[in-house]
C-alpha positions in Angstrom: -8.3 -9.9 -4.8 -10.4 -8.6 -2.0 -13.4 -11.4 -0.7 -14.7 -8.8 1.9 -12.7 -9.9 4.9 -9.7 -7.7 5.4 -8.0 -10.8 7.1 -8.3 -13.0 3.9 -6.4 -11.2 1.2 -4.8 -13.2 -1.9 -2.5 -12.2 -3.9 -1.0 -14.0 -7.2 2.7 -15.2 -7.4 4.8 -12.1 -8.4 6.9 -11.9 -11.7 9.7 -11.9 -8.8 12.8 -9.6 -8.9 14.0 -13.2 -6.4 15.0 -15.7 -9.0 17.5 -17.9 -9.5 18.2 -19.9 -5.8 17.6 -19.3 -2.2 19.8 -20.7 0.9 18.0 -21.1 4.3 19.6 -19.5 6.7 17.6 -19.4 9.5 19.6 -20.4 12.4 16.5 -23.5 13.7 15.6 -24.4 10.3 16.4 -28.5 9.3 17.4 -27.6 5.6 19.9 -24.3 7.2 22.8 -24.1 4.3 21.2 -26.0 1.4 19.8 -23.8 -1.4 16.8 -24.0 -3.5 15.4 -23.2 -6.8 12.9 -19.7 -6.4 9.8 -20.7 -8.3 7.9 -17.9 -7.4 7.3 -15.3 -4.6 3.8 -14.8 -3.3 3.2 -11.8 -0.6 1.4 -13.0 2.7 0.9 -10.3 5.6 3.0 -8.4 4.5 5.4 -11.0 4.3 7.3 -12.0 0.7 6.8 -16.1 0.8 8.9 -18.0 -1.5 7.6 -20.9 -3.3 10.8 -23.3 -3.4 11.4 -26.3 -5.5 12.9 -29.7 -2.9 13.6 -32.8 -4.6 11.9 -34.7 -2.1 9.2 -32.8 -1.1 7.9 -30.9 -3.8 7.2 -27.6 -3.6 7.6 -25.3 0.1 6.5 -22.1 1.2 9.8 -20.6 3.2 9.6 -17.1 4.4 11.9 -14.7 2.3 13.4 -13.6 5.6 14.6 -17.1 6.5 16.7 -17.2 3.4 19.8 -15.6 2.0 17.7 -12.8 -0.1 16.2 -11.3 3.1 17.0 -7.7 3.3 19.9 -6.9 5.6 19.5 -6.9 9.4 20.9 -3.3 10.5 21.3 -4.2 14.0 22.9 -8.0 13.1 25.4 -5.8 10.8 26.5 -3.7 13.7 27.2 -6.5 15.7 29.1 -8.4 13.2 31.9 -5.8 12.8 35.5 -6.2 13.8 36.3 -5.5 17.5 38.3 -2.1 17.3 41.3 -3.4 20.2 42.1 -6.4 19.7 43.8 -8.6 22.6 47.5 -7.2 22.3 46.0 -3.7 22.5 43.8 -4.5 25.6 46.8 -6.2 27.5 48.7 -2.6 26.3 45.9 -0.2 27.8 45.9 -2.6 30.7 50.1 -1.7 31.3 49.5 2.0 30.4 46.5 1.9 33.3 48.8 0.3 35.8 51.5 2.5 34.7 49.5 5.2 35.3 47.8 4.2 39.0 51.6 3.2 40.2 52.9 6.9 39.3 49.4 8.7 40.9 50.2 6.4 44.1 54.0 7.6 44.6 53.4 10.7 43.9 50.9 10.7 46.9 53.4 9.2 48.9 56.1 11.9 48.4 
């Protein structure tokens, strides 16, 4: 629905693909690990808002991106992967290395 000011723009709750339960996983967030019931999804700015059921506090708004259904963080994913040396393969590079200086250094000598 458009009122004429391109700031105020609302939009009905979606017949979500998001149903089921969310889990807060924002890293700051007070409820981080506990999982809710998706009652609908309303879009804000650009911005899918959930519309969660708490047993204490009714319903909240929680941004989609705070919860388990955000969509995947490319640059979090590249991070998270396995280190490719691990420490028994560092401390082998480092006797390969030292290997290698000691036999550069006797050869200058001769």
């Amino acid at each position: 629905m458009y009122l004429g000011c391109s700031w105020l723009e609302l939009t009905a709750p979606k017949s979500s693909r998001y149903s089921g339960y969310a889990t807060i996983t924002h890293p700051f967030h007070p409820w981080k690990g506990k999982s809710f019931q998706i009652l609908s999804t309303k879009n804000f700015n650009n911005r899918d808002i959930f519309s969660l059921k708490t047993l204490t506090r009714g319903t909240v708004g929680i941004p989609r991106d705070w919860t388990d259904k955000a969509d995947p963080n490319l640059y979090q994913t590249l991070t998270d992967l396995s280190p490719i040396l691990s420490f028994s393969h560092l401390q082998q590079l480092v006797k390969l290395v030292t290997n290698l200086d000691q036999a550069k250094n006797s050869k200058e000598v001769d």
